[in-house]
Structure formats: structure tokens, C-alpha cells
C-alpha positions in Angstrom: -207.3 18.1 -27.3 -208.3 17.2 -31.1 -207.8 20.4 -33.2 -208.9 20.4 -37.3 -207.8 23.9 -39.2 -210.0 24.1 -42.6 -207.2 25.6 -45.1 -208.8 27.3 -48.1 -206.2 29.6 -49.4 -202.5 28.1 -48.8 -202.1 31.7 -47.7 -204.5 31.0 -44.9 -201.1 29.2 -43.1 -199.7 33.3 -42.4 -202.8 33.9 -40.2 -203.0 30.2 -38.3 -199.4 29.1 -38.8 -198.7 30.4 -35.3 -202.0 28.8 -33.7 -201.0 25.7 -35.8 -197.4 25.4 -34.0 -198.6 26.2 -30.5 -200.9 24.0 -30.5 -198.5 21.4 -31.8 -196.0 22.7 -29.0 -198.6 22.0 -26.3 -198.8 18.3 -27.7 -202.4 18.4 -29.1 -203.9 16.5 -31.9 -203.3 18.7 -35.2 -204.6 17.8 -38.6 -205.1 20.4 -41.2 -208.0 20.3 -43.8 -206.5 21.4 -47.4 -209.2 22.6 -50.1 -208.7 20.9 -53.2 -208.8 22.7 -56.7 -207.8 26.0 -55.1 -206.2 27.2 -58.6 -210.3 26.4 -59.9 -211.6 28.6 -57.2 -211.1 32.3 -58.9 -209.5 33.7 -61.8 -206.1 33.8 -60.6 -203.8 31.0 -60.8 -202.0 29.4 -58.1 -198.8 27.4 -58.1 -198.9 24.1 -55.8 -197.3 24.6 -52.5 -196.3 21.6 -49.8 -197.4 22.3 -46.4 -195.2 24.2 -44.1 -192.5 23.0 -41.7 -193.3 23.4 -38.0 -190.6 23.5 -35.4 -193.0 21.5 -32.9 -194.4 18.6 -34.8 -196.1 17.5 -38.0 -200.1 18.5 -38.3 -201.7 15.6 -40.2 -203.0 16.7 -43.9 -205.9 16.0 -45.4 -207.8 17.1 -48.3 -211.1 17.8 -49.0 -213.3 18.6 -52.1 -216.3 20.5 -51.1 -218.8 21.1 -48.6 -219.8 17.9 -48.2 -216.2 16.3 -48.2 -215.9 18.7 -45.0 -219.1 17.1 -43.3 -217.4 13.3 -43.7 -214.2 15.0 -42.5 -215.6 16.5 -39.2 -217.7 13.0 -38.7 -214.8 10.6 -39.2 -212.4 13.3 -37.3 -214.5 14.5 -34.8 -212.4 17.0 -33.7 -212.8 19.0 -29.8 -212.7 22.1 -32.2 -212.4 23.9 -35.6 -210.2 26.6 -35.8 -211.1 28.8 -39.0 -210.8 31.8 -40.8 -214.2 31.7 -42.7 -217.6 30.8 -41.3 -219.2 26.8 -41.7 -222.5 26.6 -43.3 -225.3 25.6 -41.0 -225.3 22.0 -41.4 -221.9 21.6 -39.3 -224.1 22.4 -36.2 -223.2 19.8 -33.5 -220.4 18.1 -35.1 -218.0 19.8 -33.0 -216.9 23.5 -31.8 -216.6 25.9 -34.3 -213.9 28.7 -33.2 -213.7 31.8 -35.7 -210.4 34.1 -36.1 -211.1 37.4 -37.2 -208.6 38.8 -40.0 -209.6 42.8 -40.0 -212.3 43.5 -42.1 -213.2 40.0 -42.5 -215.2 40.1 -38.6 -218.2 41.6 -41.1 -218.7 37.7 -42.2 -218.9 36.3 -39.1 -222.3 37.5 -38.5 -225.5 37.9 -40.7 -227.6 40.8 -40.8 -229.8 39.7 -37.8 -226.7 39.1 -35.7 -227.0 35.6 -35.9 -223.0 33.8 -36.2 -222.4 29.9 -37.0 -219.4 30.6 -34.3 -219.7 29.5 -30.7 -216.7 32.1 -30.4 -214.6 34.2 -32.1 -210.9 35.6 -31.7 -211.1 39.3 -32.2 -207.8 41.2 -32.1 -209.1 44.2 -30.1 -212.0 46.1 -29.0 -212.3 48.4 -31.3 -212.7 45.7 -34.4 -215.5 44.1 -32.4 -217.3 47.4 -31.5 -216.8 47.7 -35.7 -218.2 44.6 -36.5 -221.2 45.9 -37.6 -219.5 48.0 -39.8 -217.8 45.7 -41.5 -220.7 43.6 -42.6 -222.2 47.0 -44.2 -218.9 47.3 -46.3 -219.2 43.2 -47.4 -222.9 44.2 -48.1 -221.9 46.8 -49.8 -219.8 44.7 -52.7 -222.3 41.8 -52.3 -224.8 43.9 -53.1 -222.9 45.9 -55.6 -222.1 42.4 -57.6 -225.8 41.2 -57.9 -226.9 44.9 -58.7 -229.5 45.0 -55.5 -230.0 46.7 -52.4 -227.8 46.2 -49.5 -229.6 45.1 -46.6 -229.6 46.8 -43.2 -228.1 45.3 -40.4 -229.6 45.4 -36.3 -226.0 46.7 -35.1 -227.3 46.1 -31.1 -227.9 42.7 -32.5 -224.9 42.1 -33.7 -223.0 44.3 -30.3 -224.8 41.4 -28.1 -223.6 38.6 -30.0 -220.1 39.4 -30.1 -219.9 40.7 -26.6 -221.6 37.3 -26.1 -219.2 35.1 -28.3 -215.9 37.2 -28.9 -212.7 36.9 -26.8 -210.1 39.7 -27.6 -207.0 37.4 -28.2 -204.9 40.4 -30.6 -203.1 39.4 -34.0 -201.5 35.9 -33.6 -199.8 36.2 -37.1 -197.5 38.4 -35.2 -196.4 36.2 -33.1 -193.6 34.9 -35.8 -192.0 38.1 -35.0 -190.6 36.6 -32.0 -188.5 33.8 -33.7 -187.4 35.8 -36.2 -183.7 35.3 -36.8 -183.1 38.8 -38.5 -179.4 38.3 -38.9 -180.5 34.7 -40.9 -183.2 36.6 -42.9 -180.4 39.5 -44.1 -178.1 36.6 -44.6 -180.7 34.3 -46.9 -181.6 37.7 -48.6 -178.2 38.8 -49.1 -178.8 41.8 -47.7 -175.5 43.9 -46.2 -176.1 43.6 -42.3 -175.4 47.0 -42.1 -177.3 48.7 -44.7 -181.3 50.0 -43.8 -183.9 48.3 -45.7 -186.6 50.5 -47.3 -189.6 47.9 -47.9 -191.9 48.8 -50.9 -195.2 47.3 -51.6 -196.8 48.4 -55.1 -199.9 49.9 -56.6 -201.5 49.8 -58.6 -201.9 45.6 -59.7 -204.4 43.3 -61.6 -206.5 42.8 -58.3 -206.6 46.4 -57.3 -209.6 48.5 -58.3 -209.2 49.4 -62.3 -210.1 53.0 -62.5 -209.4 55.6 -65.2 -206.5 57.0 -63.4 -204.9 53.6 -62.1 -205.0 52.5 -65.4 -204.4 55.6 -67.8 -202.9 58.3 -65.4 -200.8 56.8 -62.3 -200.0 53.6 -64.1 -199.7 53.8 -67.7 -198.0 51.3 -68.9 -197.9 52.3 -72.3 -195.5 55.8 -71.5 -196.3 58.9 -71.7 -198.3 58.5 -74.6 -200.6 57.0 -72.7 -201.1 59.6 -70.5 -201.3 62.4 -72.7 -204.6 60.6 -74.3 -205.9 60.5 -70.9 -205.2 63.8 -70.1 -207.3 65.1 -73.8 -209.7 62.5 -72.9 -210.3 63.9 -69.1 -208.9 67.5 -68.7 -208.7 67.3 -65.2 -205.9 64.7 -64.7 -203.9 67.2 -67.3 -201.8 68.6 -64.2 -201.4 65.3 -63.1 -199.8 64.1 -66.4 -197.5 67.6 -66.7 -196.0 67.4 -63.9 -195.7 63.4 -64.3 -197.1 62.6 -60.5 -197.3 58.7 -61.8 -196.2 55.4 -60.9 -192.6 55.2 -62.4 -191.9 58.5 -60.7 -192.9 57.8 -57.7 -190.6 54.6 -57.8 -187.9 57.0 -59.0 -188.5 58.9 -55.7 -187.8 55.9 -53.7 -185.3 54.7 -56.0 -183.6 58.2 -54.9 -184.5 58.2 -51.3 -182.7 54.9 -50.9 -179.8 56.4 -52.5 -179.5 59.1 -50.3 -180.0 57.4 -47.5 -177.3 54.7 -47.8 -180.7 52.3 -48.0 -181.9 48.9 -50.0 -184.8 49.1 -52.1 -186.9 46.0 -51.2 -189.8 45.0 -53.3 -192.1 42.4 -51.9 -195.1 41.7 -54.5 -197.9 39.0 -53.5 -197.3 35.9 -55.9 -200.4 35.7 -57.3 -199.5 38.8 -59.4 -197.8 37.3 -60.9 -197.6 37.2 -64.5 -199.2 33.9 -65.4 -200.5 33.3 -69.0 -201.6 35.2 -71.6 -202.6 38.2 -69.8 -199.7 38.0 -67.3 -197.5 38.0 -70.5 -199.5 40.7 -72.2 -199.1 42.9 -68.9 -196.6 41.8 -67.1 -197.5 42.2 -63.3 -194.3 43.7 -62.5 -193.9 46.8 -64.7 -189.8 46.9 -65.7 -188.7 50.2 -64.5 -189.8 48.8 -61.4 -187.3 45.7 -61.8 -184.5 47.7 -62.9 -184.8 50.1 -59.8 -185.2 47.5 -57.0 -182.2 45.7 -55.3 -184.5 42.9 -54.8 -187.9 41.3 -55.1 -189.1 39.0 -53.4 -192.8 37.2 -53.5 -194.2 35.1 -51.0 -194.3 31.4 -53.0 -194.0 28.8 -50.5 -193.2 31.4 -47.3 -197.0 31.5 -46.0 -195.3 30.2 -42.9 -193.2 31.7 -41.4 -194.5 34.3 -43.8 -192.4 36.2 -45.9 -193.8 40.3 -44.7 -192.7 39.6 -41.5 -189.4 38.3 -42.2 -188.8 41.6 -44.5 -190.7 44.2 -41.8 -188.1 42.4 -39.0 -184.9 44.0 -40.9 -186.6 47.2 -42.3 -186.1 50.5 -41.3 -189.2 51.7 -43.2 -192.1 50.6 -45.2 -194.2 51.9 -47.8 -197.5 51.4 -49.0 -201.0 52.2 -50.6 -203.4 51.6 -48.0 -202.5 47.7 -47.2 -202.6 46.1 -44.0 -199.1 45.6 -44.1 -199.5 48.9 -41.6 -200.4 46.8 -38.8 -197.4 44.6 -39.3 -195.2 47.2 -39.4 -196.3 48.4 -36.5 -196.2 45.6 -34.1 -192.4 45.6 -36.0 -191.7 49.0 -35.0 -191.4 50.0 -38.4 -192.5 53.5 -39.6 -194.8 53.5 -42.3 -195.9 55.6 -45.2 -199.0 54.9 -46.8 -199.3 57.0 -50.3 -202.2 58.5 -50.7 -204.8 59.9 -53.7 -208.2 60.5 -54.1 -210.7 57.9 -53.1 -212.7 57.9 -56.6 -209.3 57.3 -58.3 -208.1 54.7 -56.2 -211.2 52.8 -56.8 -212.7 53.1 -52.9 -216.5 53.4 -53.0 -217.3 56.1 -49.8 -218.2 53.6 -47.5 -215.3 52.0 -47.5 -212.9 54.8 -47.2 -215.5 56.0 -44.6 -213.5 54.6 -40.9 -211.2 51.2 -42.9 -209.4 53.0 -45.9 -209.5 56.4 -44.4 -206.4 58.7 -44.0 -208.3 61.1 -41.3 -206.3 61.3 -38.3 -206.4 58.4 -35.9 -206.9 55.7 -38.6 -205.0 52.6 -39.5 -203.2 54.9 -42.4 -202.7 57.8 -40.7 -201.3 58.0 -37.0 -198.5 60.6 -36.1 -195.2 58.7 -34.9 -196.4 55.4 -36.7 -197.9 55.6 -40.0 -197.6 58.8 -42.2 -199.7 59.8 -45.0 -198.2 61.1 -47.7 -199.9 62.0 -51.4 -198.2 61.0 -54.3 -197.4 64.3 -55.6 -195.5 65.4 -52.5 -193.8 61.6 -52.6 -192.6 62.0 -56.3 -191.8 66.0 -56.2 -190.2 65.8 -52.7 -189.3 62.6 -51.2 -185.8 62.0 -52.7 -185.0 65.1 -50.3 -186.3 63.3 -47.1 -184.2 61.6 -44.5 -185.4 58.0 -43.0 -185.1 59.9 -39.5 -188.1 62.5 -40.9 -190.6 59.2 -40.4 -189.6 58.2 -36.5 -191.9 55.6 -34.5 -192.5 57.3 -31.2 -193.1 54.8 -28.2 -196.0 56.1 -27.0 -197.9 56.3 -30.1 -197.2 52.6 -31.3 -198.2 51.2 -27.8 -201.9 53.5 -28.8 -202.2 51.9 -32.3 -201.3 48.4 -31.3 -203.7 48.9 -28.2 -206.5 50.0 -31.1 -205.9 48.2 -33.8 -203.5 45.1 -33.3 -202.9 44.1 -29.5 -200.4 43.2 -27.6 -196.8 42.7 -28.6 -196.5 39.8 -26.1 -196.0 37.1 -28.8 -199.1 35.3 -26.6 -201.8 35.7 -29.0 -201.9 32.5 -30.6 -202.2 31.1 -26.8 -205.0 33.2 -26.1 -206.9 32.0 -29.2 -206.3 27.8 -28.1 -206.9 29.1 -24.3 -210.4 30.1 -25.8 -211.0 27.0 -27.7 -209.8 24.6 -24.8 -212.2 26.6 -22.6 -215.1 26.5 -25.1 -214.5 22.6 -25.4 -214.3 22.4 -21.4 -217.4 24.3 -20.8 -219.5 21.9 -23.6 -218.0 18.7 -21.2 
């Protein structure tokens, strides 16, 4: 079996690392197809990365320019089967199978508005994304639509139910599977992290690729003091209570600063490298602001730890995890981590209403807010009251994690990269 895994983001090894090494393990054909000029692709800049280590084997590399350096790829290759994280164009028809993996939202661009998909299947990680597909294409729509200042087109959802009943196979979260191997006295150690002490994990808000709104940046995170935000508060009268009672960024990271205190705890702060400050706007504002540095034990990005991926070594030693609405939930979850995900209003955080209608929602029963695994909590009750709180206030209960992974992850088996190559060998059976 001849598998090729198109790799446009370097990052794109923390969602098919796994699938990578199995497939390796099994003793198949691996070669992985590296997009060249990814630092040219988008604004942000990108430091050069080598290709992961893999326990079982070496994948062979090979670059490619664009589109059409993928066509002479797949015919000099010829690969049983593309693995991929983003749909071909339609000219790859034929040249070999084409097997999608669905990262969360991203199942929206699988299909097109008519329910048509350039897959000949898809990984979904559980029912309840697939029944959502057509959902997800109406939020894409949404920003595509948004960007060219047009009308976003309506989708046939029964179209799009019949083709991924036809072409979908629920296989759950194969990034996961790393949790398994994970040597969490080895990741305290490399960390130097006390063995004994709790690790409270913190992921920021507001950055440069987060929505820029008024109040993200003249109200929560003002970098410029309270000077800052007492122009914003004359400017717009309403975030005046806001500013008085300072219900902002730096306290907020005071708050965890004094929870981990109390608590005997390490603050832990894991920012996404390509937030980093890099010229002259990364030096102008900083990504990192510095009362955040000064209060952190540690921080950590994830430069050259796509795979085995940095958030899952971190969630495997903490205790608890906060957040702002990032998908790190689901990670902590299938950790058993308790999360917190801080909460605000949707028009300041920049979520247009159909996005925050089912995906960034805190209603109960969403990704962001399920009792006894993820707990919502605003950011005026996190800076006035959270240095009072006890890690043992935010408990995982069993039965709800084994609900949320059943809804929104899958299983905890540490199979799901085998289910996603049992698909493909079957799809590349079938077309013999």
C-alpha cells in the first residue's frame, strides 16, 4: 500500500502525524508532499522546520510548488491513496484515491453547495460533526462571502446528508492518539517541571490573528495601560464599568497568576509560534504582552513540536486548562483535563452570530460549556473571583467526559489513526 500525505502547513504534521506513523508501523509506502514557500502563503511568517522523527520509519519528502507540481507528483508517484486535510481541485480526478480528514469546522470544505465532494471518503470524528456538515459550509460561506462583500449562497443540506452518509466513515480524532505514548514523567522532566507540583495550562486572548474588535483592542487588551482604556471608556460609555472595575486582560492573568499560587500550581503558558513577534509589527506589538511573561513559570510555543505536538504533551501533565473558545477543549478532554473556557460577549469577541450560533456557543451542551468537563466562566467572575477558587471546584466527572468524547471527539481507544488507513485500504480494495 502506497500512501502520499499533501503537507501545506508544517502544522498539518499534529493532525496526520499519527496516521503518518501507523501507516509506517504497518510497513506501507510513505512519502509526504511538502508545500513550498509556505512563509509566501499569508501574512504571517514562518520559521523553517525539518520534518518530524517517527518511531516506525522514515516517510520519503518531497516538495512541491503548486498545483500543478502536485499533478506531476501524483503521476510519477501514483500513490493507492491521498491522505489530506484540504480538498484537491478537480483535475486530480483518476489519478488515485483521494481520502479527506475532517479537522472540526473544516468538514464545511469538503463539500460544495450542491453537496458535490472531490473526496471518495472522508474521516469524520463523530456523528454529530457529519450531521453538522452542512452547517459548517454556511459558516465558511459566511467569511467567504463576507471577504468578497456578496451574498452567501445557500446550501441543499439533504444533499450534502446523502453524500456524507454516502462517503464518510466515523474514525474519531486521530491526533489523539499521541496521548498514548506520552511519557509524562519525560515531558515534566524536559520542561522542568516539579513532578509533584499541578500544572495550570493557559492559552491567551486576545492575539494578532484573533478578531480585532473595539474591546479586544481598547478595553480587554490595552496594551497601552490604563490610559488606554480610559479613552475607550469616553469614547464608548458603555465599556466604562468594564474599565472601573479593570475586568481586562492583565487582570485576568493576575487571577491565574493568584490561583496558581494558592493552589500550590505552575502557570503554564503555551502560545502558537506564529504569534510570534516577527518584524516590524511583532516588535512594535510584541505578541506576548510583558506582564504576561513576568507572571508565567514558563512558555512554551510549538516551533518544531507539530509531532508529537507540543498541546498534548502539556494537556498529559495538567491538572487544568484555560481558554477562550479554542479547540484545545477537545484535547483536554480526551486528556481528562477540566477546562475553563472564559467567556464575553459575542460582538466583542469578534463572533459574527452564525458562528457563535451551535460552534462558539457557551449554551449548555456545547463544546465550551458541558458540566463536569468544560466550564464557562466570564471574565468578570474570573478576574473578581477566581484567585478564591480551588482546582477541585472544576472536577471531570466520568460520565460526562465519556458524553462529550462520544459527541464531539470519539473514542479514547488510541485506534483512530487505524480506523482512518482501515478506510483508505478498503477504499483502495474496493477500486481493485
Amino acid at each position: 500500500m502506497k500512501l502520499a500525505f499533501p503537507i501545506w502547513w508544517r502544522n498539518h504534521y499534529r493532525l496526520l502525524g499519527p496516521v503518518i506513523e501507523r501507516a509506517l508501523a504497518r510497513g506501507w509506502d510513505v512519502e509526504c508532499w511538502h508545500a513550498a514557500g509556505e512563509d509566501r502563503k499569508s501574512r504571517r511568517r514562518v520559521r523553517p522546520e525539518p520534518t518530524p522523527a517517527f518511531r516506525s520509519g522514515t516517510p520519503r519528502t518531497q516538495p512541491f510548488a503548486d498545483h500543478a507540481g502536485l499533478l506531476r507528483l501524483l503521476d510519477d508517484v501514483r500513490p493507492d491513496a491521498v491522505i489530506s486535510l484540504k480538498p484537491p481541485a478537480g483535475d486530480v480526478a483518476g489519478r488515485s484515491r483521494w481520502v479527506g480528514l475532517q479537522y472540526t469546522l473544516d468538514i464545511g470544505a469538503f463539500v460544495d453547495a450542491a453537496g458535490h465532494t472531490p473526496f471518495d471518503a472522508v474521516g469524520v470524528h463523530t456523528e454529530y460533526w457529519r450531521d453538522r456538515t452542512a452547517d459548517a459550509w454556511r459558516i465558511l460561506e459566511f467569511n467567504r462571502a463576507r471577504s468578497r462583500g456578496v451574498t452567501p449562497r445557500a446550501v441543499d443540506e439533504r444533499a450534502v446528508a446523502a453524500t456524507m452518509r454516502r462517503r464518510s466513515a466515523v474514525v474519531g480524532f486521530p491526533e489523539m492518539d499521541q496521548f498514548h505514548q506520552v511519557d509524562r514523567a519525560d515531558v515534566r522532566a524536559r520542561l522542568g517541571l516539579d513532578p509533584s507540583r499541578p500544572v495550570v495550562l493557559y492559552c491567551p486572548f486576545p492575539f494578532r490573528s484573533n478578531p480585532s474588535t473595539f474591546w479586544t483592542r481598547h478595553v480587554y487588551g490595552g496594551r497601552w495601560g490604563r490610559l488606554q482604556q480610559r479613552w475607550a471608556a469616553r469614547r464608548r460609555p458603555e465599556y466604562a464599568s468594564q474599565v472601573a472595575h479593570r475586568w481586562d486582560d492583565r487582570r485576568v492573568v493576575e487571577a491565574v497568576r493568584a490561583f496558581c499560587d494558592a493552589n500550590g500550581a505552575a502557570f503554564v503558558v503555551k502560545v502558537r509560534d506564529k504569534e510570534h513577534g516577527l518584524g516590524l509589527r511583532g516588535f512594535l506589538r510584541p505578541a506576548i504582552p510583558a506582564y504576561l511573561t513576568r507572571a508565567a513559570d514558563c512558555i512554551l510555543d510549538d516551533y518544531r513540536t507539530h509531532y508529537p505536538t507540543r498541546m498534548v504533551e502539556l494537556m498529559s501533565v495538567a491538572s487544568l486548562c484555560l481558554h477562550f473558545f479554542s479547540t484545545v477543549a477537545y484535547e483536554a478532554a480526551y486528556a481528562g483535563v477540566p477546562s475553563i473556557c472564559v467567556t464575553a460577549d459575542g460582538d466583542d469577541l469578534g463572533f459574527a452570530p452564525i458562528w457563535r450560533a451551535w460552534f462558539l456557543s457557551d449554551a449548555p451542551g456545547t463544546s465550551f460549556n458541558f458540566r463536569g468537563v468544560t466550564y464557562p466562566v466570564g471574565v468578570a467572575a474570573l478576574a473578581d473571583g477566581f484567585a478564591r477558587r480551588r482546582l477541585d471546584d472544576f472536577p471531570v466527572e466520568p460520565a460526562a467526559r465519556a458524553q462529550y468524547l462520544e459527541k464531539f471527539v470519539g473514542p479514547d481507544d488510541g485506534k483512530a489513526s487505524d480506523r482512518l488507513l482501515d478506510a483508505a485500504a478498503a477504499l483502495v480494495e474496493a477500486g481493485r
